[in-house]
C-alpha positions as CSV (number, residue, x, y, z in Angstrom):
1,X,0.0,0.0,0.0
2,X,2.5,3.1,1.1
3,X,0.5,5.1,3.4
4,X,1.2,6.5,6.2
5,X,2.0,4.8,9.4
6,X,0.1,5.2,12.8
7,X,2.2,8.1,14.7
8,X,4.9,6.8,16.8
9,X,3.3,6.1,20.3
10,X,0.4,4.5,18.5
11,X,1.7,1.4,17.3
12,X,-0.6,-0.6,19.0
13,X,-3.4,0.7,16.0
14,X,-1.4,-0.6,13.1
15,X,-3.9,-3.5,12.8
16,X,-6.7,-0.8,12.6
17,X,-4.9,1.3,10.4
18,X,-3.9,-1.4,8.2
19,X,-7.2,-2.3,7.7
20,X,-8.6,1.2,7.5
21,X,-6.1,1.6,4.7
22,X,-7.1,-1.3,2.7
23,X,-10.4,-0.4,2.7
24,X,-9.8,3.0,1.4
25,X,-7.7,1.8,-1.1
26,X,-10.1,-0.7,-3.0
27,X,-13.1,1.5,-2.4
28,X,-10.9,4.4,-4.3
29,X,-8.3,2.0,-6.7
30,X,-4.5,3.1,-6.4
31,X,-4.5,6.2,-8.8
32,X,-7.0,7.9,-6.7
33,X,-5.9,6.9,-3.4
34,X,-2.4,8.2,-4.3
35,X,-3.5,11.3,-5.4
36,X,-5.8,11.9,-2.2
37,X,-2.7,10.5,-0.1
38,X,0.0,13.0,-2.0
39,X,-2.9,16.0,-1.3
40,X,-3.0,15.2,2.1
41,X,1.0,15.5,2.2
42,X,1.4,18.6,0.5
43,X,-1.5,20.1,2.6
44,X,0.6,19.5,5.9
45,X,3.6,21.4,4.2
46,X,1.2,24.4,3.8
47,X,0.0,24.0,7.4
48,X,3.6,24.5,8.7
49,X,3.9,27.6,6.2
50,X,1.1,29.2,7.7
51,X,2.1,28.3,11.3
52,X,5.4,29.8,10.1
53,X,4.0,32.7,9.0
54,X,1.8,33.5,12.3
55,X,4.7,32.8,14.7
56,X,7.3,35.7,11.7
57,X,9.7,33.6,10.5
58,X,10.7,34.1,6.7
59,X,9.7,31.1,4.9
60,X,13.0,30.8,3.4
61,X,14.0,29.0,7.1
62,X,11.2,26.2,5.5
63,X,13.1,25.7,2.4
64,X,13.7,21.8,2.6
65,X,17.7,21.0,2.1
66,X,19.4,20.5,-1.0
67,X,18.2,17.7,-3.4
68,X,19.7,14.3,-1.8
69,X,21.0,11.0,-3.3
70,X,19.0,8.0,-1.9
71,X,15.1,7.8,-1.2
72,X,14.8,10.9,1.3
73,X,13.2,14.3,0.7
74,X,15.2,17.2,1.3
75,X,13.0,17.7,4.3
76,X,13.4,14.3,5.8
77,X,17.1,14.4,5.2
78,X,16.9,17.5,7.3
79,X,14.7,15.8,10.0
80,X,17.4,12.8,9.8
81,X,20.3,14.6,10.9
82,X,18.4,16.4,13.1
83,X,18.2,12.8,14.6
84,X,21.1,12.1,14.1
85,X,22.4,15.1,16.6
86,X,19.7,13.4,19.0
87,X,16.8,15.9,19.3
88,X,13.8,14.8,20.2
89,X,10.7,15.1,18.1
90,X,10.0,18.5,19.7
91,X,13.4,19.9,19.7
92,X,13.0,19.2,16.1
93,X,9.8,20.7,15.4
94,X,11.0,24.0,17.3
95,X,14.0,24.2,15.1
96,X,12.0,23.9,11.9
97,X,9.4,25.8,13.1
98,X,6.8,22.7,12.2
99,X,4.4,21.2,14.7
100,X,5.2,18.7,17.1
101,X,3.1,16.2,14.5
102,X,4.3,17.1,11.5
103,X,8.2,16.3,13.0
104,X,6.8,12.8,14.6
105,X,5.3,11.7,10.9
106,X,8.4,12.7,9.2
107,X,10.4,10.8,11.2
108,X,8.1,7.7,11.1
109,X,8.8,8.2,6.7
110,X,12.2,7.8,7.4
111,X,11.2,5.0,9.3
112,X,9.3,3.3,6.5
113,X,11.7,4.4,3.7
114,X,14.7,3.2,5.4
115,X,12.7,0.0,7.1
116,X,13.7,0.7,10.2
117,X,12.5,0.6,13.9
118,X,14.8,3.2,15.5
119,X,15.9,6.5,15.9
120,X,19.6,5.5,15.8
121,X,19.5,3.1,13.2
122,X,18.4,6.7,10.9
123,X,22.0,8.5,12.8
124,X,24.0,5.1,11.7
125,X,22.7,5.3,8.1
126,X,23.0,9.2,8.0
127,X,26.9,8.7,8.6
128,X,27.3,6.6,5.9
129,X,25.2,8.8,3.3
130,X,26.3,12.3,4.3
131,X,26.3,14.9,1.4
């Protein structure tokens, strides 16, 4: 499938969200789940612009990092050496000025993209693929 994954602290509703998932998916066929999935994505980006923009801080500070070799986004190569320095999911979001959420989900991407279970299995692959 390649949705999202319950938020870290929720693990015990994978089975539900699994399911919940699945039946999204064949009630709307890939195409059209992807496209509501990327919508939903790009919709949380322009949350933390506005939140940005409330709390005065130039939106250039949002600008995700440099393209990057491998399967993360600029942002979540961010987020990952943010890890890697060992912040916590709120140290991160106040550094990026995102929410609390929005740090937790991208680091449960990197999660998924990486297939891994910990935080410092992300800081052990970051040294290996620094730019």
């Amino acid at each position: 499938m390649g949705g999202g994954r319950p938020m870290l602290g929720w693990m015990h509703m994978t089975d539900a969200h699994d399911t919940c998932e699945r039946e999204v998916l064949d009630a709307l066929g890939p195409e059209r789940y992807r496209t509501a999935f990327d919508r939903g994505a790009a919709a949380a980006t322009e949350f933390d612009e506005a939140i940005a923009f409330a709390v005065g801080v130039e939106s250039s500070d949002l600008a995700p990092g440099p393209s990057t070799p491998g399967p993360l986004s600029g942002r979540e190569y961010q987020v990952a050496e943010l890890v890697a320095q060992g912040m916590t999911n709120k140290e991160i979001a106040a550094r990026l000025v995102i929410s609390r959420r929005t740090a937790e989900s991208h680091v449960v991407h990197i999660l998924d993209k990486l297939g891994f279970s910990s935080r410092s299995q992300i800081a052990t692959w970051l040294a290996t693929h620094q730019q």
